[in-house]
Backbone and ligand atoms as CSV (ligand in chain L), in Angstrom:
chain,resi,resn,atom,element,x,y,z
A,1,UNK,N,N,-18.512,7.332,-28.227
A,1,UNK,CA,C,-18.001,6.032,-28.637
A,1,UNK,C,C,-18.572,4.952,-27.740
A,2,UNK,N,N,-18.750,3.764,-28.131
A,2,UNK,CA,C,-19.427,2.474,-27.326
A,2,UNK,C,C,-17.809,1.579,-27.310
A,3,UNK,N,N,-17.974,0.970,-25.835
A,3,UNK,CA,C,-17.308,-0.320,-26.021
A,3,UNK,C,C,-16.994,-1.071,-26.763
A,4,UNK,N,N,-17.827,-0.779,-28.097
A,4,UNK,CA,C,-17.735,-1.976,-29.242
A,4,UNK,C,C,-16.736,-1.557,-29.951
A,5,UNK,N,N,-15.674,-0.950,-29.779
A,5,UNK,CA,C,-14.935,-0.312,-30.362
A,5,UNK,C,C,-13.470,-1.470,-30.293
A,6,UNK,N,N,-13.799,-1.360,-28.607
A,6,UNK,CA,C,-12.733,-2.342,-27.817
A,6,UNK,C,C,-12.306,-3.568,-28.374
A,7,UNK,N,N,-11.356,-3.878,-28.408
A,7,UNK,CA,C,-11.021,-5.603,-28.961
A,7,UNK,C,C,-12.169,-6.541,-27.888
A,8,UNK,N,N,-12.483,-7.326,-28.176
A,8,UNK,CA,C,-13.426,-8.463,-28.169
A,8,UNK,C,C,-13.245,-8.792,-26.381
A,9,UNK,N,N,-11.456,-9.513,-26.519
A,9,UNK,CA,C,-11.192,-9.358,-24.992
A,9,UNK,C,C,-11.240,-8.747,-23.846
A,10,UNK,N,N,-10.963,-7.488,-24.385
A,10,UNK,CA,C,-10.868,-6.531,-23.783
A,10,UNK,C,C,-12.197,-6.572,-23.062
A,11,UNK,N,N,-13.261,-5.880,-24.031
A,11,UNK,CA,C,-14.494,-5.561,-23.404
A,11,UNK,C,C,-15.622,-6.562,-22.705
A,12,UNK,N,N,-14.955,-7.605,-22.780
A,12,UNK,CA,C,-15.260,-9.090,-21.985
A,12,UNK,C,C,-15.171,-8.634,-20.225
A,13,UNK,N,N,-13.407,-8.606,-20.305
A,13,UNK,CA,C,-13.196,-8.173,-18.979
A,13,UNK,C,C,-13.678,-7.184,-18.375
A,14,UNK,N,N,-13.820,-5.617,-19.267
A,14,UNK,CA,C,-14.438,-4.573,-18.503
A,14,UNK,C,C,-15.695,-4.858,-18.245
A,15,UNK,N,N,-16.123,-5.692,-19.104
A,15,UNK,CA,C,-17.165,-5.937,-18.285
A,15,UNK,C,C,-17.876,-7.060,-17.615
A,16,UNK,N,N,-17.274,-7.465,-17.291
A,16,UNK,CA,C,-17.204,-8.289,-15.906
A,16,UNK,C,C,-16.615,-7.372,-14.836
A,17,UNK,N,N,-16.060,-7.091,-14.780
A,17,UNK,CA,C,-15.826,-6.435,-13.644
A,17,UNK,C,C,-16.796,-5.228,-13.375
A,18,UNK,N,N,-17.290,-4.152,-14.443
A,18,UNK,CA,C,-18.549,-3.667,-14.230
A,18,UNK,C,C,-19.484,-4.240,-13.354
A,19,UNK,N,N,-20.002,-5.390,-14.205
A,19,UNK,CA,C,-21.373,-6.373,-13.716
A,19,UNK,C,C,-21.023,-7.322,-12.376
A,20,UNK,N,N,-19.892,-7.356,-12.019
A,20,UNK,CA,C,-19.552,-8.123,-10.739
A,20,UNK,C,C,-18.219,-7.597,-10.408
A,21,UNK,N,N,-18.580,-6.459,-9.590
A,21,UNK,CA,C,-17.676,-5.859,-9.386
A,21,UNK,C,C,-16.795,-6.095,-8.060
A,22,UNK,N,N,-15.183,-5.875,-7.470
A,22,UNK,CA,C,-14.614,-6.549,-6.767
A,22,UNK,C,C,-14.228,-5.363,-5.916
A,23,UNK,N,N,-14.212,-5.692,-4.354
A,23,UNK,CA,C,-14.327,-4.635,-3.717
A,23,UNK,C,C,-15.672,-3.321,-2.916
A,24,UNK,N,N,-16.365,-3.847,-3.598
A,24,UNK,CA,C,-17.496,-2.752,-4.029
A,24,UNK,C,C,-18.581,-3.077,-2.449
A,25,UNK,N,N,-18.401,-2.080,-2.005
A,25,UNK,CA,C,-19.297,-1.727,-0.552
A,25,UNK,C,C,-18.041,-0.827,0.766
A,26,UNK,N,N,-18.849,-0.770,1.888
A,26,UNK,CA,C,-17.593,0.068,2.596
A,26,UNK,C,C,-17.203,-0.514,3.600
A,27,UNK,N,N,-15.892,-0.030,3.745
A,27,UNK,CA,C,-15.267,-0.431,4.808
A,27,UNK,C,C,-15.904,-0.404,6.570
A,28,UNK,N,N,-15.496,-1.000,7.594
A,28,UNK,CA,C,-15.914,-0.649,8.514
A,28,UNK,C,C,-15.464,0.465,9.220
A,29,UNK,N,N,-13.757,0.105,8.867
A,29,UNK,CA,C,-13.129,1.602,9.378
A,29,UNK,C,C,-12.007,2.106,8.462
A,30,UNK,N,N,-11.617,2.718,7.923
A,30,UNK,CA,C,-10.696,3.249,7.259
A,30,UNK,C,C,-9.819,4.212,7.722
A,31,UNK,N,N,-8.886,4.590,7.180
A,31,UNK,CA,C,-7.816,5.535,7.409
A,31,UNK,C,C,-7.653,6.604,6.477
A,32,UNK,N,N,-7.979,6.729,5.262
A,32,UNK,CA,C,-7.824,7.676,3.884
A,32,UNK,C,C,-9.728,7.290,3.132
A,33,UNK,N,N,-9.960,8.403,3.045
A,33,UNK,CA,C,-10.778,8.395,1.956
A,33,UNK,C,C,-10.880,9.475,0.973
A,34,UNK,N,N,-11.672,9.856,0.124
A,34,UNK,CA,C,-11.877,10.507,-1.115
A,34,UNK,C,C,-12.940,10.015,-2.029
A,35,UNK,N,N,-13.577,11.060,-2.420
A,35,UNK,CA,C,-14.713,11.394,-3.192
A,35,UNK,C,C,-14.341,12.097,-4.363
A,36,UNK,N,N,-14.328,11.317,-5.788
A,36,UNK,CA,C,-14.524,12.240,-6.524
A,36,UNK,C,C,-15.448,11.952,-7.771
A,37,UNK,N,N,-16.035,13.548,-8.101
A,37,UNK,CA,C,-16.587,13.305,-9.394
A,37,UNK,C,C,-16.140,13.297,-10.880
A,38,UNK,N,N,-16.452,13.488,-11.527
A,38,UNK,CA,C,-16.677,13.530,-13.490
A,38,UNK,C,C,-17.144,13.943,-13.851
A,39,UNK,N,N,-17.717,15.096,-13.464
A,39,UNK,CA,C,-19.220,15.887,-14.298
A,39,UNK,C,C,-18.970,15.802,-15.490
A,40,UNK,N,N,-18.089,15.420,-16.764
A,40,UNK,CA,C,-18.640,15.323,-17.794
A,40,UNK,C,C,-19.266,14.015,-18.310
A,41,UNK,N,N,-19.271,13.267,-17.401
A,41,UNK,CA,C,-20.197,12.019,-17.543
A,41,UNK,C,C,-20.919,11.501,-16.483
A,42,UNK,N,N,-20.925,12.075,-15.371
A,42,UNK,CA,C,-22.145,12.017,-13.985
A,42,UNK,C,C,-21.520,10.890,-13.435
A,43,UNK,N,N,-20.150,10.174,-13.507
A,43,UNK,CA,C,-19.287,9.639,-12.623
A,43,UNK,C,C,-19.351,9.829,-11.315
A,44,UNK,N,N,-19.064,8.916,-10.436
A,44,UNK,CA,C,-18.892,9.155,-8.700
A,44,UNK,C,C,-17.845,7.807,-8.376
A,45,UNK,N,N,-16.853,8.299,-7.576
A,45,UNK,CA,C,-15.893,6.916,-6.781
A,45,UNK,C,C,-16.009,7.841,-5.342
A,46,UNK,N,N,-16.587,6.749,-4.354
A,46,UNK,CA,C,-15.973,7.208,-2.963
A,46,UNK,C,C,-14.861,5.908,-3.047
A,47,UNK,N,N,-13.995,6.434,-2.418
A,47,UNK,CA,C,-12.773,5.984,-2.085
A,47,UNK,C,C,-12.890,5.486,-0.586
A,48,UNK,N,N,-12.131,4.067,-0.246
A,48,UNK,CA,C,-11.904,4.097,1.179
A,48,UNK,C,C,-10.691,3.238,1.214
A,49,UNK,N,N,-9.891,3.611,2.067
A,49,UNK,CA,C,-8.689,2.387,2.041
A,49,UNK,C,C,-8.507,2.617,3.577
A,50,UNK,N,N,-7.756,0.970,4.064
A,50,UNK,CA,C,-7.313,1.292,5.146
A,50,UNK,C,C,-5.873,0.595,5.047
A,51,UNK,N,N,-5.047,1.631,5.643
A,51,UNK,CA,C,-3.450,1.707,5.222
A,51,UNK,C,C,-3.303,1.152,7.222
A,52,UNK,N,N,-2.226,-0.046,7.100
A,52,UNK,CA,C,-1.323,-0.562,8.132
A,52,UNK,C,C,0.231,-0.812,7.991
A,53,UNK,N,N,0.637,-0.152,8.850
A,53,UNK,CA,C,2.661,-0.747,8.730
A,53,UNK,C,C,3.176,0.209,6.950
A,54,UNK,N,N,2.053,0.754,6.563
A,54,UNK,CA,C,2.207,1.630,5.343
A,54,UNK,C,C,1.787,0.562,3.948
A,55,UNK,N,N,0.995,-0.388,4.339
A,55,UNK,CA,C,0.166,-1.379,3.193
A,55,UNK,C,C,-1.382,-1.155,2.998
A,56,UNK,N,N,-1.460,-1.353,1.771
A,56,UNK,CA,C,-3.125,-1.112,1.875
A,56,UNK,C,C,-3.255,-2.561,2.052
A,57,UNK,N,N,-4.125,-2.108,3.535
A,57,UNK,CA,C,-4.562,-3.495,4.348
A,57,UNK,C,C,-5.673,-3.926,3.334
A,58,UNK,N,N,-6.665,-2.932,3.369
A,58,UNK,CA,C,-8.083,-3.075,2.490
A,58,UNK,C,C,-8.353,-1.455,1.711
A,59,UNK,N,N,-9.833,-2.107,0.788
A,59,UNK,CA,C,-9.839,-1.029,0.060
A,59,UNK,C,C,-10.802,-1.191,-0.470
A,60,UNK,N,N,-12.059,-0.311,-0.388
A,60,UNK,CA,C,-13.189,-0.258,-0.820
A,60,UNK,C,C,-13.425,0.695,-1.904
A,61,UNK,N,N,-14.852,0.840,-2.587
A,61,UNK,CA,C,-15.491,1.951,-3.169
A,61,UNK,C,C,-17.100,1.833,-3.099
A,62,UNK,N,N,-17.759,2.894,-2.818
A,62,UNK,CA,C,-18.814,2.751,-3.491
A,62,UNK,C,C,-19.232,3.898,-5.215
A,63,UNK,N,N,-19.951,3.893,-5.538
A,63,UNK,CA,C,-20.179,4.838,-6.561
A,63,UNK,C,C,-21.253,4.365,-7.923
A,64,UNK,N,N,-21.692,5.337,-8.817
A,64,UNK,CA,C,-22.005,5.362,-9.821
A,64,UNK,C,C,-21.701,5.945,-10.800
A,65,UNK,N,N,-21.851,5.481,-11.655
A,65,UNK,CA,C,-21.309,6.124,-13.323
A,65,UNK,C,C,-21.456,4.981,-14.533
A,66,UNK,N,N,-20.828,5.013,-15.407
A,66,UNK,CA,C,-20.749,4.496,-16.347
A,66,UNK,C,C,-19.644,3.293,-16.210
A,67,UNK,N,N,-20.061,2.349,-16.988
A,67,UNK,CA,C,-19.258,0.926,-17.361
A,67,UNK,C,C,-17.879,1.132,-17.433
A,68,UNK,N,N,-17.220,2.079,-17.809
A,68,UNK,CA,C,-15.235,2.642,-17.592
A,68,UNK,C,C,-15.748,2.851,-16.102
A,69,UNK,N,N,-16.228,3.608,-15.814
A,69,UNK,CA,C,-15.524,4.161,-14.182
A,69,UNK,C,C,-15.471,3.068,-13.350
A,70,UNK,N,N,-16.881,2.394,-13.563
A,70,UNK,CA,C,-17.278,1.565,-12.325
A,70,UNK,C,C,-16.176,0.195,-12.518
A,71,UNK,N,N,-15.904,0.154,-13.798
A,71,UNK,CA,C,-15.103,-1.235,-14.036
A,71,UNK,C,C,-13.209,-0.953,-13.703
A,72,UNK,N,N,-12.968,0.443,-13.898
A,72,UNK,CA,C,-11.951,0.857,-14.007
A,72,UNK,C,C,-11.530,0.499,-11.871
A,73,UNK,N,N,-12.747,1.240,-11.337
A,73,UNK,CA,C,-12.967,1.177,-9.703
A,73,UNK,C,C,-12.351,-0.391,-9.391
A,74,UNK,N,N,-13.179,-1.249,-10.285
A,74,UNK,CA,C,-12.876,-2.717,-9.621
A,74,UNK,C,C,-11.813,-2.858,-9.684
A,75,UNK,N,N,-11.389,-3.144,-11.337
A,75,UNK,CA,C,-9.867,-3.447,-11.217
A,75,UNK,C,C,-8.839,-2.622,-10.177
A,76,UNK,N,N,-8.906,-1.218,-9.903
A,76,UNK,CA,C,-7.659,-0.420,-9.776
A,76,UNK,C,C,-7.637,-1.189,-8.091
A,77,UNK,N,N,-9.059,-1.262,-7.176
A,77,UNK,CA,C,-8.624,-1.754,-6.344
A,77,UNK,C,C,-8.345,-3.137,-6.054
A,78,UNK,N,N,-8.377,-3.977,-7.236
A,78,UNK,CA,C,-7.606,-5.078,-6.988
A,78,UNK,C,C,-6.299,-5.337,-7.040
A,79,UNK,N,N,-5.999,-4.251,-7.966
A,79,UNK,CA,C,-5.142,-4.197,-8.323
A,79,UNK,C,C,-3.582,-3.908,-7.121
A,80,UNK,N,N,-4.245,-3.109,-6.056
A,80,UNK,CA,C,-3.498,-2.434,-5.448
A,80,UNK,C,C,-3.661,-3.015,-3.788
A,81,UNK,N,N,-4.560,-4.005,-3.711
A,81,UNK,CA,C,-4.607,-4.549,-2.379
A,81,UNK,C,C,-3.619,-5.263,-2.135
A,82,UNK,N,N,-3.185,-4.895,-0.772
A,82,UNK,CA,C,-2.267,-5.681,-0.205
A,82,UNK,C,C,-0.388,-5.011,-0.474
A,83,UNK,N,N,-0.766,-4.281,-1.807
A,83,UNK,CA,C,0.577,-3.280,-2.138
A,83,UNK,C,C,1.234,-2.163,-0.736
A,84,UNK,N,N,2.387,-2.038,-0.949
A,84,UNK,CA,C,2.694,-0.790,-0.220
A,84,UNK,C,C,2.225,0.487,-0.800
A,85,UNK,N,N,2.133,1.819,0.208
A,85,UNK,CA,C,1.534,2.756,-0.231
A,85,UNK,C,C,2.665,3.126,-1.360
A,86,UNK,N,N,3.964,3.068,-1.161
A,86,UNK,CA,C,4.887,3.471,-2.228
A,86,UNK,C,C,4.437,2.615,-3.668
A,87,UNK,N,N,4.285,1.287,-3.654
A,87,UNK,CA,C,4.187,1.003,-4.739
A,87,UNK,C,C,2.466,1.072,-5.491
A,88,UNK,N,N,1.504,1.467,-4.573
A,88,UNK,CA,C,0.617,1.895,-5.284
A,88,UNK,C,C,0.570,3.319,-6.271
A,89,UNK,N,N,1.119,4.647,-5.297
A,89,UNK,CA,C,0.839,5.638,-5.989
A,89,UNK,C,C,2.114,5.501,-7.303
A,90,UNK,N,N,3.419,4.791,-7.014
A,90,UNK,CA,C,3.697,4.385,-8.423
A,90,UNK,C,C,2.474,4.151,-9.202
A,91,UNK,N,N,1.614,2.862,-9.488
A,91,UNK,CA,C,1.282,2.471,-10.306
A,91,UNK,C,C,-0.326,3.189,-10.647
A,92,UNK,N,N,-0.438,4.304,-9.670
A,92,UNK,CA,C,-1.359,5.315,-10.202
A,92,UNK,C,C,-0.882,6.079,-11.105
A,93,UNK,N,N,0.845,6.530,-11.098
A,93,UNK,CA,C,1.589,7.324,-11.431
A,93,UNK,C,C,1.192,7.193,-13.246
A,94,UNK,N,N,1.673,5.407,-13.221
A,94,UNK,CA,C,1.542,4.791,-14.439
A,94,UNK,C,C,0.790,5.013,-15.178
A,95,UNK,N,N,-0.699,4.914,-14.545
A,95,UNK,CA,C,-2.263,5.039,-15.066
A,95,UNK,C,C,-2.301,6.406,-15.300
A,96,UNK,N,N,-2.170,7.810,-14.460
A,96,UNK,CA,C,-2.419,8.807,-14.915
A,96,UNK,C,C,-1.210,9.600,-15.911
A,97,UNK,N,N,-0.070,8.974,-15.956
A,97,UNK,CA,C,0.558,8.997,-17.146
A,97,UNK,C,C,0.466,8.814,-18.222
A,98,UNK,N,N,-0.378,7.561,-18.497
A,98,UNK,CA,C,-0.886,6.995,-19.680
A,98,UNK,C,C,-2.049,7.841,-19.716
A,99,UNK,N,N,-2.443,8.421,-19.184
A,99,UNK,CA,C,-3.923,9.670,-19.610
A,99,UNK,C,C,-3.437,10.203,-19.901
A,100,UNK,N,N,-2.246,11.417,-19.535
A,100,UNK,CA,C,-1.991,12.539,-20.117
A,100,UNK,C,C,-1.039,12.183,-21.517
A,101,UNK,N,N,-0.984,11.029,-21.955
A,101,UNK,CA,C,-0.517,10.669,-23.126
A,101,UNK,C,C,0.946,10.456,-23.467
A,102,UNK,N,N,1.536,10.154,-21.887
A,102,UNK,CA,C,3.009,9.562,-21.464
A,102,UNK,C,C,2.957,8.353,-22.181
A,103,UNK,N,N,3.997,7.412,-22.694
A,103,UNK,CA,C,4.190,5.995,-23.153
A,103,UNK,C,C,4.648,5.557,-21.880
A,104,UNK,N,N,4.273,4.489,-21.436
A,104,UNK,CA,C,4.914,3.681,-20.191
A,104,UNK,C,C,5.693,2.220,-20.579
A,105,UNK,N,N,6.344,1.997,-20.154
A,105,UNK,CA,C,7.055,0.187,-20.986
A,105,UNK,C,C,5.917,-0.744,-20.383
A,106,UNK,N,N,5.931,-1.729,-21.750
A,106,UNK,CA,C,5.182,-2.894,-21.407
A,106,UNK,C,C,5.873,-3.484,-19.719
A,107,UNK,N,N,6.486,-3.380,-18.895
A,107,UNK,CA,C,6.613,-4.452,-17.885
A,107,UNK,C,C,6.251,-2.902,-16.629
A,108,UNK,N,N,6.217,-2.110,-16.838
A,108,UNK,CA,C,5.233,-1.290,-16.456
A,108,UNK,C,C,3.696,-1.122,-16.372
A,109,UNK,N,N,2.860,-1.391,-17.279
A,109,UNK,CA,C,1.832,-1.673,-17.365
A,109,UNK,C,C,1.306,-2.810,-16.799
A,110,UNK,N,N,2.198,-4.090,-17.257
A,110,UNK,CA,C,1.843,-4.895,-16.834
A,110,UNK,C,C,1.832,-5.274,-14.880
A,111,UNK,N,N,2.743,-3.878,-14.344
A,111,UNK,CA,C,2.371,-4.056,-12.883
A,111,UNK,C,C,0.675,-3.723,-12.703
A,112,UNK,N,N,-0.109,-3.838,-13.074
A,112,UNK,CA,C,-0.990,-3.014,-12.791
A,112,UNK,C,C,-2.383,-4.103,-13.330
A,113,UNK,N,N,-1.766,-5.545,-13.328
A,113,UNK,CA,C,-2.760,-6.116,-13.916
A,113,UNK,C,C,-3.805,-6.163,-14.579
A,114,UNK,N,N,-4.989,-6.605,-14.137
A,114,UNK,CA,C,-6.132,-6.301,-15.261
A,114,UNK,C,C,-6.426,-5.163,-15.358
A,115,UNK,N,N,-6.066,-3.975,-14.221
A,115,UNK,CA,C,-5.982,-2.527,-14.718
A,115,UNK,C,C,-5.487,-2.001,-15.857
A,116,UNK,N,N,-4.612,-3.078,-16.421
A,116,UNK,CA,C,-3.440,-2.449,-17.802
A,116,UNK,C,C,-4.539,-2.094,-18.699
A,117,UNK,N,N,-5.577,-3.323,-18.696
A,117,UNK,CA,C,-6.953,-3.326,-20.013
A,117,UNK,C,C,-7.325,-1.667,-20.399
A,118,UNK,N,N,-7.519,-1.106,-19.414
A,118,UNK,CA,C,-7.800,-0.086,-19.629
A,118,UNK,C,C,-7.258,1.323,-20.483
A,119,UNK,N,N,-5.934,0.840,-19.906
A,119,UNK,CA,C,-5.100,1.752,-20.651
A,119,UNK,C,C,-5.377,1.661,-22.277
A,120,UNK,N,N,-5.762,0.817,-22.252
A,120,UNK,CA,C,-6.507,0.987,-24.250
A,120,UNK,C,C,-7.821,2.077,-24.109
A,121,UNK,N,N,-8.416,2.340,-22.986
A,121,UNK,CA,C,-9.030,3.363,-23.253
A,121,UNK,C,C,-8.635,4.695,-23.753
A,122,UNK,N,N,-7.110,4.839,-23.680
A,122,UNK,CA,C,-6.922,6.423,-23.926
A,122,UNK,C,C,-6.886,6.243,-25.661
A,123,UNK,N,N,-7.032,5.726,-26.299
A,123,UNK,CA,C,-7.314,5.814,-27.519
A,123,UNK,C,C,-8.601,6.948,-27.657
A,124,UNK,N,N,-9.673,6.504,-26.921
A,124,UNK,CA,C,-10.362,7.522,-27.264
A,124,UNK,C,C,-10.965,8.360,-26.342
A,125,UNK,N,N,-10.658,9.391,-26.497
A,125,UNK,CA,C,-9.769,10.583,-25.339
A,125,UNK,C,C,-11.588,11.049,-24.239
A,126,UNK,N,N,-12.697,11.018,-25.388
A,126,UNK,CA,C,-13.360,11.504,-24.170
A,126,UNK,C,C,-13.867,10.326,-22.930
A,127,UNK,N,N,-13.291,9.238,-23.000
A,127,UNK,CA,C,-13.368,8.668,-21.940
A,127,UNK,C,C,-12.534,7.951,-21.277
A,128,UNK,N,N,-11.424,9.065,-21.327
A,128,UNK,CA,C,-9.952,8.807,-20.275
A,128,UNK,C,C,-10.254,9.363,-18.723
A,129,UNK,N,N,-11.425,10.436,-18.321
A,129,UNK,CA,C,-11.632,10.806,-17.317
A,129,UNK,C,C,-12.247,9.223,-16.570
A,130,UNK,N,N,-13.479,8.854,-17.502
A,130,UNK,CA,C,-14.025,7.953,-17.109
A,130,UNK,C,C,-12.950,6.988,-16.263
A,131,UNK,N,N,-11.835,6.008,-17.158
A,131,UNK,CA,C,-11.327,5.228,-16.426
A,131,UNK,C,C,-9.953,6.150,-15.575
A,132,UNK,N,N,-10.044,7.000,-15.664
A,132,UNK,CA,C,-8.871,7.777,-14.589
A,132,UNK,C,C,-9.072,8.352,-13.372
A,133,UNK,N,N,-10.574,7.933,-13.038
A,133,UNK,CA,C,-11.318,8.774,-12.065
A,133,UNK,C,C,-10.564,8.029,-10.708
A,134,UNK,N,N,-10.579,6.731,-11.177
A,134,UNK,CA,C,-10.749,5.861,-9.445
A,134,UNK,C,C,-8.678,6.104,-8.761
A,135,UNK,N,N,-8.039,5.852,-10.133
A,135,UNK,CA,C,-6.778,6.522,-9.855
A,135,UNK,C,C,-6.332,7.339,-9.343
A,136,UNK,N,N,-7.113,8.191,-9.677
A,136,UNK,CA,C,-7.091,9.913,-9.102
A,136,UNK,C,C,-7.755,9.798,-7.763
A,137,UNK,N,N,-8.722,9.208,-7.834
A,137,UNK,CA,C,-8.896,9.197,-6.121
A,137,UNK,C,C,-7.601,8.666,-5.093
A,138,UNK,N,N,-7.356,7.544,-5.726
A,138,UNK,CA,C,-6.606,6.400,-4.872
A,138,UNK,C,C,-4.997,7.587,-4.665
A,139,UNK,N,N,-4.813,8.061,-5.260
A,139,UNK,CA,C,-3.184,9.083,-5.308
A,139,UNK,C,C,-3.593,9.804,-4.405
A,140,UNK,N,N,-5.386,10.878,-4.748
A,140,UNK,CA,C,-5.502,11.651,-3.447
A,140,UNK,C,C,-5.675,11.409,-2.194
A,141,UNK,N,N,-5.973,10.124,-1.727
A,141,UNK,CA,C,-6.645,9.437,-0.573
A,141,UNK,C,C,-4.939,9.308,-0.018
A,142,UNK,N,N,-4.218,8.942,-0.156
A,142,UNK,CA,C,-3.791,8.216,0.268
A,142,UNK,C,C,-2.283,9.459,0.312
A,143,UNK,N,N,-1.951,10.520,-0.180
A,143,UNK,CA,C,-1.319,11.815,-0.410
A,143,UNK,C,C,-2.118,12.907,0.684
A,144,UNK,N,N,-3.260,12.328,0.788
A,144,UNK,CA,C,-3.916,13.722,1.940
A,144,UNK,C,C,-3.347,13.352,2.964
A,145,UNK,N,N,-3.166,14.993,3.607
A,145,UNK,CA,C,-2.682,14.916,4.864
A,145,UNK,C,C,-3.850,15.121,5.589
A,146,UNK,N,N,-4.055,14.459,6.945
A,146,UNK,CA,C,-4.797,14.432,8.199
A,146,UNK,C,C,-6.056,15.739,8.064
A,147,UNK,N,N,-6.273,16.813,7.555
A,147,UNK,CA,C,-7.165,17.792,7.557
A,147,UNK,C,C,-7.772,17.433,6.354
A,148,UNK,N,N,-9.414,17.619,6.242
A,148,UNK,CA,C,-10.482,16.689,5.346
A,148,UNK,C,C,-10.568,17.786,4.506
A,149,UNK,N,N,-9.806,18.750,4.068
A,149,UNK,CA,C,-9.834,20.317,3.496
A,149,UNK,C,C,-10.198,19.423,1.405
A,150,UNK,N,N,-9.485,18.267,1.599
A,150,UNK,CA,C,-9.881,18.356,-0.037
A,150,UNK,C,C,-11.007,17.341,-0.356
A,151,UNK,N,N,-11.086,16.957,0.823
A,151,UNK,CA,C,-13.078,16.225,0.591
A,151,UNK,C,C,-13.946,16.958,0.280
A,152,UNK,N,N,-14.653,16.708,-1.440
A,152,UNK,CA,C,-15.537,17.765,-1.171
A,152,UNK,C,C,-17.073,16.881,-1.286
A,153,UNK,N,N,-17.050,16.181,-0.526
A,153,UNK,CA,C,-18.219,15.390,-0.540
A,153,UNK,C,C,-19.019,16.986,0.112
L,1,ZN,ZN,ZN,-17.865,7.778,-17.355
């Protein structure tokens, strides 16, 4: 399936944030990171956040893939800067809920700002990994405990 599928708006924003993406380079020092792939679409998010007083102070990525991942990357970490760690992996909770084909309430979604856009991706299912990738990092990064046992860079 192509983007063109997307309502008009929609695929405005994903892509902008694709093509000028927010966040995007690495941190100097971090506290949590994570790497993950997509092999069914040659996806990559490194993950970096750095967590203070239990806030994501900052929050990087680098990576490649396709126009969902990389756009999904921007938003999720805008989405979540400056949040507490509690109320981020909520609103990962949200996002990977809405993949496995949970309904979430509109004032739910809407925590999650221009990240919500996405959630119209699970309409069409083979590219729910795509925008669920950077989520899935951000829950594991930030859920690992101190031993680098689930990095598999
Ligand atoms: Zn992809």
């Amino acid at each position: 399936m192509g983007l063109s599928k997307l309502n008009g708006l929609y695929r405005e924003v994903i892509l902008d944030h694709a093509n000028h993406p927010h966040n995007k380079g690495e941190l100097p020092t971090s506290t949590n990171a994570m790497t993950l792939h997509n092999p069914t679409c040659g996806d990559t998010i490194n993950l970096q956040v750095k967590v203070a007083d239990n806030k994501i102070e900052d929050i990087a990525y680098t990576g490649e893939g396709c126009t969902i991942s990389q756009a999904s990357a921007s938003m999720m970490t805008d989405a979540v800067k400056g949040k507490t760690t509690e109320q981020a992996l909520a609103m990962a909770k949200i996002f990977s809920d809405m993949a496995i084909g949970k309904q979430r309430s509109a004032s739910e979604l809407a925590q999650l700002g221009d990240a919500q856009i996405l959630t119209s991706i699970m309409e069409f299912p083979a590219r729910i990994k795509c925008a669920t990738l950077s989520w899935w990092a951000l829950q594991r990064a930030l859920l690992k405990q101190s031993d680098e046992e689930d990095n598999n860079e």
